[in-house]
C-alpha positions in Angstrom: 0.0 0.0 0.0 2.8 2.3 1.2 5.0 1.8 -2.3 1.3 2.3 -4.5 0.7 6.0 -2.6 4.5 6.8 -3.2 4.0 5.8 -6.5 1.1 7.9 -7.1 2.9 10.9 -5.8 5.8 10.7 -7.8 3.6 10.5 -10.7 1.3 13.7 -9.6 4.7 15.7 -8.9 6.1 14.5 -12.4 2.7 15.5 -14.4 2.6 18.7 -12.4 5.9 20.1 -13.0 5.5 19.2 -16.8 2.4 21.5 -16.6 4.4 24.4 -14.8 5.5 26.1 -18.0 8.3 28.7 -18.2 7.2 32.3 -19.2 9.8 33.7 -20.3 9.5 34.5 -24.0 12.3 35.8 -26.0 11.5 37.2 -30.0 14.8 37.2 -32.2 13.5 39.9 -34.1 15.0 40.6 -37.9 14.4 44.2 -37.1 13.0 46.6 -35.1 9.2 46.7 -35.3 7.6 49.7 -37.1 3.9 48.7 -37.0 2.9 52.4 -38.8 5.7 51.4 -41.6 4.6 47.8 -42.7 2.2 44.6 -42.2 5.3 42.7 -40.6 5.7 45.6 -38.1 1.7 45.6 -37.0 1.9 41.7 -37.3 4.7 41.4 -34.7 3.3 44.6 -32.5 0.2 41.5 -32.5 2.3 38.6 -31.3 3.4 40.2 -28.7 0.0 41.6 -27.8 -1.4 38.1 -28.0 1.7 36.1 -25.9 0.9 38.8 -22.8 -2.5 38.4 -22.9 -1.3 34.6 -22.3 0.7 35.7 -19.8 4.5 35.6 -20.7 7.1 38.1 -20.1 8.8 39.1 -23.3 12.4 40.3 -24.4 12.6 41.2 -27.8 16.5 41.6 -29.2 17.6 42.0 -32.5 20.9 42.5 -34.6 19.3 45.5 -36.6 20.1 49.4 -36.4 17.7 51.9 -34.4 15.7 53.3 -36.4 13.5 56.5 -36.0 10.3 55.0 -36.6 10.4 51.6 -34.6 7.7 51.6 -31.9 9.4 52.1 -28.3 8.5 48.6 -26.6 9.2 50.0 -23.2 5.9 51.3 -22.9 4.7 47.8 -23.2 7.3 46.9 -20.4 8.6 44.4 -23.0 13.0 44.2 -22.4 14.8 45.2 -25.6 18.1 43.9 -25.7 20.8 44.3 -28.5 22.8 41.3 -29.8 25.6 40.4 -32.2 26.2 38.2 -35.0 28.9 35.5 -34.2 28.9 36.3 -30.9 29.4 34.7 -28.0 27.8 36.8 -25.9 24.3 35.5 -27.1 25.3 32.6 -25.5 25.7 34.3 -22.6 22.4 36.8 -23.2 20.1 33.5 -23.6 21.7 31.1 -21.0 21.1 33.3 -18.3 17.8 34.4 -19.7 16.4 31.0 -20.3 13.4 31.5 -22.5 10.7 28.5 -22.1 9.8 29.9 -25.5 11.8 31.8 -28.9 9.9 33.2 -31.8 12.2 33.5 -34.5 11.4 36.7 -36.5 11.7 34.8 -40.3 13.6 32.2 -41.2 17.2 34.7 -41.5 17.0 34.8 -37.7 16.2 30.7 -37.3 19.5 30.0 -39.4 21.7 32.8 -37.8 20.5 32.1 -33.8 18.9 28.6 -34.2 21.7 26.4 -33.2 22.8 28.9 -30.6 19.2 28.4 -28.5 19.3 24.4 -28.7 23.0 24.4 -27.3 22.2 26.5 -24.7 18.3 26.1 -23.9 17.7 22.5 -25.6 14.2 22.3 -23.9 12.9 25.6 -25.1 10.0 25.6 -27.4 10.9 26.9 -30.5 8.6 29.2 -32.7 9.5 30.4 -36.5 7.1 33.6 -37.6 7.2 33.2 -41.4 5.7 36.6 -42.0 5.0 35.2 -46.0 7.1 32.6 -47.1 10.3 34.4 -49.2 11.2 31.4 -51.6 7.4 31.7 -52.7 7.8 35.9 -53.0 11.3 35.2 -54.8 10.1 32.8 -57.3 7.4 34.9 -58.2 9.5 37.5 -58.6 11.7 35.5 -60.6 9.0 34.4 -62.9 7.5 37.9 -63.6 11.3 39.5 -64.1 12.1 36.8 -66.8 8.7 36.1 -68.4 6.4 38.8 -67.0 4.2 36.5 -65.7 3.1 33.9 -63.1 2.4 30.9 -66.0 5.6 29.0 -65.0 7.1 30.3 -61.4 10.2 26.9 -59.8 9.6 26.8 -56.3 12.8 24.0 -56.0 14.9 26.9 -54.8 17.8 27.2 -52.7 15.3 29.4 -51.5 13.2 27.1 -50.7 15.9 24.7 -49.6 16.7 26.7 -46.7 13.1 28.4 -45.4 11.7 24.5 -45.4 14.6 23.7 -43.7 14.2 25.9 -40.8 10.3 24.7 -40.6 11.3 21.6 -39.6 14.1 22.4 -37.3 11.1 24.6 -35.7 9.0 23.2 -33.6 6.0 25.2 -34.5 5.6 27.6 -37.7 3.6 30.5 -37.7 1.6 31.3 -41.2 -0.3 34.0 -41.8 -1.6 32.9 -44.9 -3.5 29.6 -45.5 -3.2 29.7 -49.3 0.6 29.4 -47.9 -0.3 26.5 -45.2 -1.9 25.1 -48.1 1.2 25.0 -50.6 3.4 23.8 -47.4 1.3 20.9 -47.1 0.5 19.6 -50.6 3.6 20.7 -52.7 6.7 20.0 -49.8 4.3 17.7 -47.6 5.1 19.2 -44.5 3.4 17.9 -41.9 0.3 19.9 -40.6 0.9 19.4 -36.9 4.2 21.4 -37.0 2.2 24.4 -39.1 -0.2 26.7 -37.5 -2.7 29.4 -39.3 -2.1 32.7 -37.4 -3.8 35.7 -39.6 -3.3 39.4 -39.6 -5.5 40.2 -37.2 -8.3 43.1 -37.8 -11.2 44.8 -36.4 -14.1 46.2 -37.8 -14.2 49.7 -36.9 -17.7 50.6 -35.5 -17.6 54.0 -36.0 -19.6 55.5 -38.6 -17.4 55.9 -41.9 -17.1 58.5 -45.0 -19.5 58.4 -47.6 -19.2 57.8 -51.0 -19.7 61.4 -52.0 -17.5 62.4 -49.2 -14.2 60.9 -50.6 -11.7 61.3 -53.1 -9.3 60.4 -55.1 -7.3 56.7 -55.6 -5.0 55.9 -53.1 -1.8 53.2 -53.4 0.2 52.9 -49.8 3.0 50.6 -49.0 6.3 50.4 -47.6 9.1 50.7 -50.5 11.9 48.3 -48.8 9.4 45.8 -50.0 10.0 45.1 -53.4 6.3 43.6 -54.6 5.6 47.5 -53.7 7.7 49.1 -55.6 7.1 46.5 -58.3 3.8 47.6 -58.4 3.9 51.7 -58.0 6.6 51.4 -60.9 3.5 49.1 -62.9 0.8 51.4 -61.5 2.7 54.6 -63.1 4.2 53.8 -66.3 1.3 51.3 -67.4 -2.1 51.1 -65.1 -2.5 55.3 -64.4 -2.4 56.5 -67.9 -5.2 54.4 -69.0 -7.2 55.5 -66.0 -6.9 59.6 -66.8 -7.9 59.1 -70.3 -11.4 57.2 -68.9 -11.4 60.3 -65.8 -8.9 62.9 -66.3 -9.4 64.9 -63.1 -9.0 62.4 -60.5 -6.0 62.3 -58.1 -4.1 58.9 -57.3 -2.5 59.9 -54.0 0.5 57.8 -53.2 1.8 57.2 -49.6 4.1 54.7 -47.9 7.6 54.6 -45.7 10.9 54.6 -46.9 10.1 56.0 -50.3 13.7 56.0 -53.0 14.7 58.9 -55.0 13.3 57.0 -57.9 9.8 56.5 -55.9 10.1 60.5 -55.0 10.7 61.2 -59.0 7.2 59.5 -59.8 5.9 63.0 -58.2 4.0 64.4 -61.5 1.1 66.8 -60.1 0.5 68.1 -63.5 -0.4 65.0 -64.5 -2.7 63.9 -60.9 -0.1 61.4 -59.8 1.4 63.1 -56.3 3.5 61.2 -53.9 3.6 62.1 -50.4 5.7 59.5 -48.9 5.5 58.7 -45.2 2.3 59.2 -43.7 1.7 59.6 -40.1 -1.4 57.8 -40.1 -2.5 55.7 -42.7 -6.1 55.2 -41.6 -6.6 58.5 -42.3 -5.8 58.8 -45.6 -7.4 55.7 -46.6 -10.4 56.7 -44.8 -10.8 59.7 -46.6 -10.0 58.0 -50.3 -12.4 56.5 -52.4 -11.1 53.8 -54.3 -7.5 52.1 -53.2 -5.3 50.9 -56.3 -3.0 47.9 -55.8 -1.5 46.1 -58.8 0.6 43.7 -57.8 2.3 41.6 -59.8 4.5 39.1 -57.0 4.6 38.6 -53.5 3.8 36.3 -50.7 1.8 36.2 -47.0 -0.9 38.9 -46.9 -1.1 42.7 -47.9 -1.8 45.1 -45.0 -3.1 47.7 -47.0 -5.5 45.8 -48.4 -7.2 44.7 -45.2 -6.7 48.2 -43.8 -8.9 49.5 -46.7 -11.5 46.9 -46.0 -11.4 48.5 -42.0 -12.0 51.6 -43.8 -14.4 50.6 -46.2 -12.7 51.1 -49.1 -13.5 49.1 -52.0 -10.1 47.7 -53.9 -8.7 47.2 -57.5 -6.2 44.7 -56.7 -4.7 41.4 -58.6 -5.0 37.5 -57.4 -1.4 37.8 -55.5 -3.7 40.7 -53.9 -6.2 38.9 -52.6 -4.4 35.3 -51.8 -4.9 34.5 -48.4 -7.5 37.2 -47.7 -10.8 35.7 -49.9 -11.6 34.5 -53.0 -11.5 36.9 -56.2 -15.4 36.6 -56.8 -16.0 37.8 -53.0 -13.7 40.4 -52.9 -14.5 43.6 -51.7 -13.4 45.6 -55.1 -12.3 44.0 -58.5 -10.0 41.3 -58.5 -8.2 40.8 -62.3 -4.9 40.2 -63.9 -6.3 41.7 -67.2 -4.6 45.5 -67.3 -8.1 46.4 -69.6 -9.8 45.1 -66.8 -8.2 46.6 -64.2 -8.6 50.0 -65.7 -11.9 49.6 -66.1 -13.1 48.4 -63.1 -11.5 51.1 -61.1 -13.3 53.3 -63.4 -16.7 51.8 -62.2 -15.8 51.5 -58.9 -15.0 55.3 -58.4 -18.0 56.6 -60.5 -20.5 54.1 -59.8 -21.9 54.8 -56.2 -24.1 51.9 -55.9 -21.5 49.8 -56.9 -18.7 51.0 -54.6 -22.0 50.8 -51.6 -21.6 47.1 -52.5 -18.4 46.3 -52.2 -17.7 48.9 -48.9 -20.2 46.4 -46.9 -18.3 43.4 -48.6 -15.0 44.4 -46.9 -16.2 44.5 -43.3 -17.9 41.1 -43.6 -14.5 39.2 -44.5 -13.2 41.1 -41.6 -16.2 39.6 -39.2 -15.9 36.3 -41.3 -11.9 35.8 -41.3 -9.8 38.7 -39.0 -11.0 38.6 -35.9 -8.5 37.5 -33.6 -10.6 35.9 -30.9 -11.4 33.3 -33.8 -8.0 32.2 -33.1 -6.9 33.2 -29.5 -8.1 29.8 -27.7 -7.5 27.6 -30.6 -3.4 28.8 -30.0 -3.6 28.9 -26.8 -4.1 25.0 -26.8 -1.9 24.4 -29.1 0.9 26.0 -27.6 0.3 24.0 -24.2 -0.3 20.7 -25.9 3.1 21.1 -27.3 4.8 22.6 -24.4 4.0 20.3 -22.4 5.5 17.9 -24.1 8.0 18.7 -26.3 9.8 15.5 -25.6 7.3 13.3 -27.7 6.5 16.5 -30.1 9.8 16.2 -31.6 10.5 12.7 -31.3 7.6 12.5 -34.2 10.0 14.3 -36.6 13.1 12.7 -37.0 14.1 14.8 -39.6 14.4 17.9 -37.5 17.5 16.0 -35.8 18.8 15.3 -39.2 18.5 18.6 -39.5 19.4 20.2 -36.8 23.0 18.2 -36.8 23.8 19.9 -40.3 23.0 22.8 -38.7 25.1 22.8 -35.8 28.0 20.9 -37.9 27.9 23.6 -40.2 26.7 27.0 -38.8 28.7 26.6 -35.5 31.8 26.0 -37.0 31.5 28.8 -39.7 30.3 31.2 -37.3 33.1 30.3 -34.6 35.2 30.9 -38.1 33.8 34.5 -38.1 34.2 35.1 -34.4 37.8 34.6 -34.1 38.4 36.1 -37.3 36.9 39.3 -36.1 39.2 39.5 -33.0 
């Protein structure tokens, strides 16, 4: 009887410390966050939004400069904590801090700081945020550079290669695209369990918004360090816009976004209704107050911020099928989606003249919102998750034997060239 009780408690005290979770969370972040500069910025200002609301205490460090825009986390009482390439003094940073859990900021970070957290926390549980998968924005790219289209895009990339490769040495990847899930699953066969659908998250905005007699103008807004963005204000200038003022010569196409080039800057043609502002303080704004927003583009990957911010505004769109992946189908979309230029031209025509028409499609956008955005569809769903694995991460990664395959390239390889690097630099 005595040796059945001990066994009992020896059992409760085992399953009970495997419940007691460690909440320390550290975010290797590729750079600083700028949430009123880009989608990736707002996305990660939202992971760490959601992790506090489950409770963890987060230190976000990164390699990157300061930069003038990037949101002060203090005022979130999240630690900030600069760190160096080849270093050994991450090893130092993360041994003492010993994170239960590390979000990897894209794969870049995985690959540079990956085997650094398994030497020195093994037991950590280990998060990539994808932001959109880059060999699948590359390729495209690829494809549209060489045949200026999307008919024949090779996603067996080096590319590829690598960003697949730090899936599986992840224990859990973030996606905030399920088109992207999708292609994961049915074109590499990665295994669902070790993917998990986390959307930009949105809000319908309650308040009453402009009408459409009391907006104006087009709109295009994005940050030009992205290059599907540029891409597309380049596209949007020399071939969409023209067609456009011939149909209604008087309308303005007011262009916005961060970081705009000397090249973006020289697009600035007033005399011909084509005026670039660059950074705006607050995009909501100027979205609010435009009537149709414009964006033609031609590559990219994950899901377009500006997009879903014109559907918080209510602003119908004219935007392509990379536009529209991983937010709703083309013939629900809240605007006109096409890859026809004639097309394109002449729906945003219709949409800016024709009131009933733009009435339509303003309702359309708040109801994928409601339907798709809302973050407490998610919250609970990845709150389990997260514990299921946590709590055993043991048997989680004893299902994947190809993360240790993995994982022993990596440390073969990137320690030793990194150590390279290190004493090198002395």
């Amino acid at each position: 009887m005595f040796f059945l009780f001990f066994n009992i408690c020896v059992l409760l005290l085992y399953y009970s410390s495997k419940l007691e979770q460690n909440k320390s969370l550290l975010i290797i972040g590729k750079v600083w966050p700028e949430p009123n500069s880009s989608a990736a910025g707002a996305r990660m200002m939202q992971l760490i939004d959601l992790f506090q609301n489950l409770g963890y205490h987060i230190t976000f460090a990164s390699t990157a400069k300061e930069s003038l825009f990037q949101f002060d986390l203090n005022q979130l009482n999240v630690g900030i904590q600069k760190i160096e390439l080849n270093s050994v003094s991450f090893d130092d940073f993360i041994a003492k801090l010993n994170p239960g859990v590390v979000v990897f900021d894209r794969f870049l970070s995985e690959e540079q700081f990956g085997w650094r957290v398994i030497e020195q926390c093994p037991n950590a549980f280990r998060i990539l945020n994808t932001e959109d998968l880059h060999f699948l924005r590359r390729a495209r790219k690829v494809s549209i550079k060489n045949r200026g289209d999307l008919s024949s895009v090779n996603l067996r990339t080096e590319d590829a290669v690598r960003e697949i490769s730090s899936i599986y040495r992840s224990d859990l990847t973030l996606l905030v695209s399920d088109f992207e899930q999708d292609l994961l699953c049915s074109e590499f066969n990665i295994p669902h369990s070790i993917l998990f659908y986390l959307p930009l998250f949105a809000q319908k905005n309650t308040e009453l918004k402009p009408s459409f007699e009391e907006r104006d103008g087009f709109i295009f807004i994005g940050n030009y360090n992205h290059e599907p963005n540029l891409d597309a204000l380049c596209f949007l200038k020399e071939v969409i816009w023209p067609k456009i003022k011939i149909k209604i010569p008087n309308v303005v196409l007011n262009v916005y976004g961060a970081y705009p080039s000397k090249k973006v800057l020289d697009f600035n043609k007033p005399d011909e209704y084509f005026i670039v502002h660059g950074r705006v303080e607050n995009a909501m704004d100027v979205t609010l107050s435009s009537r149709v927003s414009l964006a033609p583009l031609r590559f990219g990957a994950g899901v377009k911020g500006k997009l879903i911010e014109a559907m918080i505004a209510g602003t119908p769109s004219v935007t392509t099928s990379i536009g529209v992946e991983g937010i709703a189908f083309k013939e629900n979309w809240c605007g006109i989606a096409t890859d026809n230029i004639d097309d394109f031209v002449s729906g945003a025509v219709s949409l800016y003249e024709d009131e009933k028409l733009w009435n339509k499609y303003h309702l359309r956008g708040f109801e994928i919102i409601e339907e798709r955005f809302k973050a407490e569809i998610y919250f609970e769903c990845f709150e389990k998750r997260l514990i299921e694995i946590q709590n055993d991460i043991e048997s989680h990664r004893k299902q994947y034997f190809i993360q240790q395959l993995l994982q022993h390239q990596t440390l073969m390889s990137n320690r030793f060239l990194s150590k390279w690097i290190e004493e090198k630099n002395k």
